[in-house]
Backbone as numpy.savetxt, mean C-alpha at the origin, in Angstrom:
# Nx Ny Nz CAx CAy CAz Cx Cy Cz
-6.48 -6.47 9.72 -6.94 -7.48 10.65 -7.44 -6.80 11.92
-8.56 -7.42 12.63 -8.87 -6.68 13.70 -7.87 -7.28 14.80
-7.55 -5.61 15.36 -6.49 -5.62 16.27 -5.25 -4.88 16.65
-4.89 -5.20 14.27 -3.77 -5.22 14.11 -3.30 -3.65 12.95
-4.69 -3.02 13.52 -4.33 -1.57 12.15 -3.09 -1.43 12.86
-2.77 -0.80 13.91 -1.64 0.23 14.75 -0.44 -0.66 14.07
-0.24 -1.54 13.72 0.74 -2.56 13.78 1.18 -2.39 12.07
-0.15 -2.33 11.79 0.31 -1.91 9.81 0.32 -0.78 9.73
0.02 0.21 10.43 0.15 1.65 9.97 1.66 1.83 10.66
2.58 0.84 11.49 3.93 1.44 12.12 4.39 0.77 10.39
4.06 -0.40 10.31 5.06 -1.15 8.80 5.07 -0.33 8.20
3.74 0.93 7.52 4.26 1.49 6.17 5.16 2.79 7.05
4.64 3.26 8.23 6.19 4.17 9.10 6.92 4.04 8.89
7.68 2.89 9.32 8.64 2.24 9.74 9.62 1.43 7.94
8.73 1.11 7.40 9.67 0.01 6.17 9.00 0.23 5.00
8.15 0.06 4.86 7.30 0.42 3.74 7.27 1.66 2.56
6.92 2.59 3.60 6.72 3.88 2.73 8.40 4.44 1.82
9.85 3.97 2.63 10.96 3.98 2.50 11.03 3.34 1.04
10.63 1.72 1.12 10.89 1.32 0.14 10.21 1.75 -1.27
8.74 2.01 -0.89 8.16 2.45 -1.78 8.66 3.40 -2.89
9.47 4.41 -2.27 9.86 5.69 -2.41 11.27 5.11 -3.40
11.70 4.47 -2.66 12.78 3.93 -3.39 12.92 2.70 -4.66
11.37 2.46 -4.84 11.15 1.80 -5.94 10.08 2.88 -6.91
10.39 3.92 -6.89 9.70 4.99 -7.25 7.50 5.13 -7.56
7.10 4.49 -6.47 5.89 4.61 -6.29 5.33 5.99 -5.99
4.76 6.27 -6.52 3.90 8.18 -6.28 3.06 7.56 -5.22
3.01 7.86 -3.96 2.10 7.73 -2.84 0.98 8.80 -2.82
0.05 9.14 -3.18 -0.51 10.36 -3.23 -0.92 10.71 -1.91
-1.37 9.95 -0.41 -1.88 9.89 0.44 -2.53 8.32 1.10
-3.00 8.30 2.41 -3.31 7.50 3.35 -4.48 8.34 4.21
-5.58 7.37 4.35 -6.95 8.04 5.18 -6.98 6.53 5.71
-7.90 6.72 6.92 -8.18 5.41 7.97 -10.11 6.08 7.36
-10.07 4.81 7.20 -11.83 4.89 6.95 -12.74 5.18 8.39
-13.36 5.83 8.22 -13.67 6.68 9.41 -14.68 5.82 10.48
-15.72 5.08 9.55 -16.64 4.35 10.35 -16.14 2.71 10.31
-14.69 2.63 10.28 -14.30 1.19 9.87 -12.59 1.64 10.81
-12.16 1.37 12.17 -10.70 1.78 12.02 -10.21 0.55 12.05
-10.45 -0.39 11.27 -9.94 -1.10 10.83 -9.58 -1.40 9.54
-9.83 -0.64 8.76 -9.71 -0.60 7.14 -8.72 1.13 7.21
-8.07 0.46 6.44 -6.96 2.06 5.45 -6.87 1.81 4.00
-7.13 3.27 3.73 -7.22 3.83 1.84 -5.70 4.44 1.89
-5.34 3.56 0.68 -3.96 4.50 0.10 -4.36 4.73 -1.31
-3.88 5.60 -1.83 -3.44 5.95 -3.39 -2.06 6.10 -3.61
-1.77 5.30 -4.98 -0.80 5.85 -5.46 -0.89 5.33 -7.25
-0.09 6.49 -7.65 -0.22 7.28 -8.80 0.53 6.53 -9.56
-0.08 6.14 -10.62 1.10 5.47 -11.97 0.59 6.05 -12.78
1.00 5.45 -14.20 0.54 5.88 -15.58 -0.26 5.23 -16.66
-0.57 4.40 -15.92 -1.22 2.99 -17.02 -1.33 1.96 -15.86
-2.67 0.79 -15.85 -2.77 0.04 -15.23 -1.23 -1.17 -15.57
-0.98 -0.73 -16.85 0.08 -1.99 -17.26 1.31 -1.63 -16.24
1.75 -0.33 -15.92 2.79 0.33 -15.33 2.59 -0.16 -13.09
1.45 -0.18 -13.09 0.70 -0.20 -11.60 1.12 -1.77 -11.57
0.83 -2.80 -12.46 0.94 -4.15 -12.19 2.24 -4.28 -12.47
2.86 -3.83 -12.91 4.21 -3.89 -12.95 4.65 -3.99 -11.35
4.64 -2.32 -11.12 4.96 -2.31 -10.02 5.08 -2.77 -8.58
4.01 -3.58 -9.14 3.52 -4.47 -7.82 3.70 -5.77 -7.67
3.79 -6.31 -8.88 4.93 -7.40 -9.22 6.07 -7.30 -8.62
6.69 -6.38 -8.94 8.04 -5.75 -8.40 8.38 -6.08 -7.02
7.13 -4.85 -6.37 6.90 -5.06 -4.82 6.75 -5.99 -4.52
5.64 -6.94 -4.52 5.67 -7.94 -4.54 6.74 -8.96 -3.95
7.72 -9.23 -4.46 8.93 -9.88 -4.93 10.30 -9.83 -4.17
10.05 -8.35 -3.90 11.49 -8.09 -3.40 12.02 -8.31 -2.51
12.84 -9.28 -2.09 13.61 -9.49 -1.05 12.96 -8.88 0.52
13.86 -7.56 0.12 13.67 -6.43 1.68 12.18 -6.87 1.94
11.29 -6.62 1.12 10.03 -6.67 1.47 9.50 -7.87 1.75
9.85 -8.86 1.46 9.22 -10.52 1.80 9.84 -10.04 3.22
11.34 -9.70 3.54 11.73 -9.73 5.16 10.78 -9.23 6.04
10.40 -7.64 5.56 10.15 -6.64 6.18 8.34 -7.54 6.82
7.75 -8.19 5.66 6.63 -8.71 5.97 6.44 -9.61 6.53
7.48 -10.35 6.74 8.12 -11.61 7.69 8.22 -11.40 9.11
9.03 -10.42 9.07 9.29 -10.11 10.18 7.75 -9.18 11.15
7.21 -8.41 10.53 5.91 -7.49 11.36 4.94 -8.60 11.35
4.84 -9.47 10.48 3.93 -10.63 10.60 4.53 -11.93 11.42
4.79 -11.94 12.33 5.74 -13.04 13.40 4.26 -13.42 14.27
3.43 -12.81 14.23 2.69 -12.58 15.39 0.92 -12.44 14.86
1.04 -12.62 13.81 -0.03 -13.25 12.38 -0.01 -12.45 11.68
-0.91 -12.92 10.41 -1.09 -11.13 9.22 -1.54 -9.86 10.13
-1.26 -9.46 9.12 -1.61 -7.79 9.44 -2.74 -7.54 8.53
-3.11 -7.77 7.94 -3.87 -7.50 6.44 -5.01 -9.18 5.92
-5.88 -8.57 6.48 -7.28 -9.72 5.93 -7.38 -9.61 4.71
-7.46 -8.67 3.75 -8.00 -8.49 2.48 -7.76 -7.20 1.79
-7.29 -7.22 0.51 -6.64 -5.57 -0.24 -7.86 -6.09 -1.43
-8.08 -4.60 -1.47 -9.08 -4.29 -2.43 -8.32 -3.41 -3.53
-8.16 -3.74 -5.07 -7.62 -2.58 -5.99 -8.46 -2.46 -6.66
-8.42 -0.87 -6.85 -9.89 -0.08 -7.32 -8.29 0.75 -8.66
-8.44 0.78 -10.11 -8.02 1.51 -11.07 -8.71 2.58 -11.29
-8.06 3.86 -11.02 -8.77 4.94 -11.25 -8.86 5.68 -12.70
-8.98 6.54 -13.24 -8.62 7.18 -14.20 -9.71 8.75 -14.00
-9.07 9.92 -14.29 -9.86 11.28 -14.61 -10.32 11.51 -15.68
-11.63 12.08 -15.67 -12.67 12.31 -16.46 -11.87 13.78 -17.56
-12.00 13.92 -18.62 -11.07 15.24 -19.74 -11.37 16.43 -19.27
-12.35 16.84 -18.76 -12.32 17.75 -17.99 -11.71 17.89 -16.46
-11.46 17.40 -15.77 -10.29 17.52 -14.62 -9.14 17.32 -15.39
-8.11 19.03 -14.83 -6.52 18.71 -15.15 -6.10 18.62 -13.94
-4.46 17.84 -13.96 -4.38 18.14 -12.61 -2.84 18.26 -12.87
């Protein structure tokens, strides 16, 4: 939301990235889009799109996290719009 990056980049600081970790999400990284600082790119790593929607179901759902989003959102969303992009590597890249 314009205004409100500083405010979502303390949530995944602050509550987020914790839980993540603890619902075993591979975070691979976080970039602030350079000509946009209002937009942020995360990745993170699963094994199958079936495994990713899982997970996010999960997230989704969970308690701590309805709070955690309750609570940083007192003061409106934080987040206008999430974009999910499924990746996959081409047989020649190992990694």
């Amino acid at each position: 939301m314009q205004g409100r990056a500083q405010d979502l980049h303390r949530r995944f600081a602050d509550h987020t990235l914790a839980l993540w970790r603890e619902m075993a999400l591979d975070v691979q990284g976080f970039w602030n889009v350079a000509d946009d600082p209002h937009r942020i790119v995360y990745i993170v790593r699963f094994g199958s799109v079936a495994e990713a929607q899982a997970h996010w179901a999960e997230f989704s759902t969970d308690p701590r996290w309805l709070d955690i989003k309750a609570a940083s959102e007192q003061d409106g969303p934080l987040i206008e719009s999430i974009s999910v992009t499924y990746l996959s590597s081409p047989d020649y890249i190992t990694s």
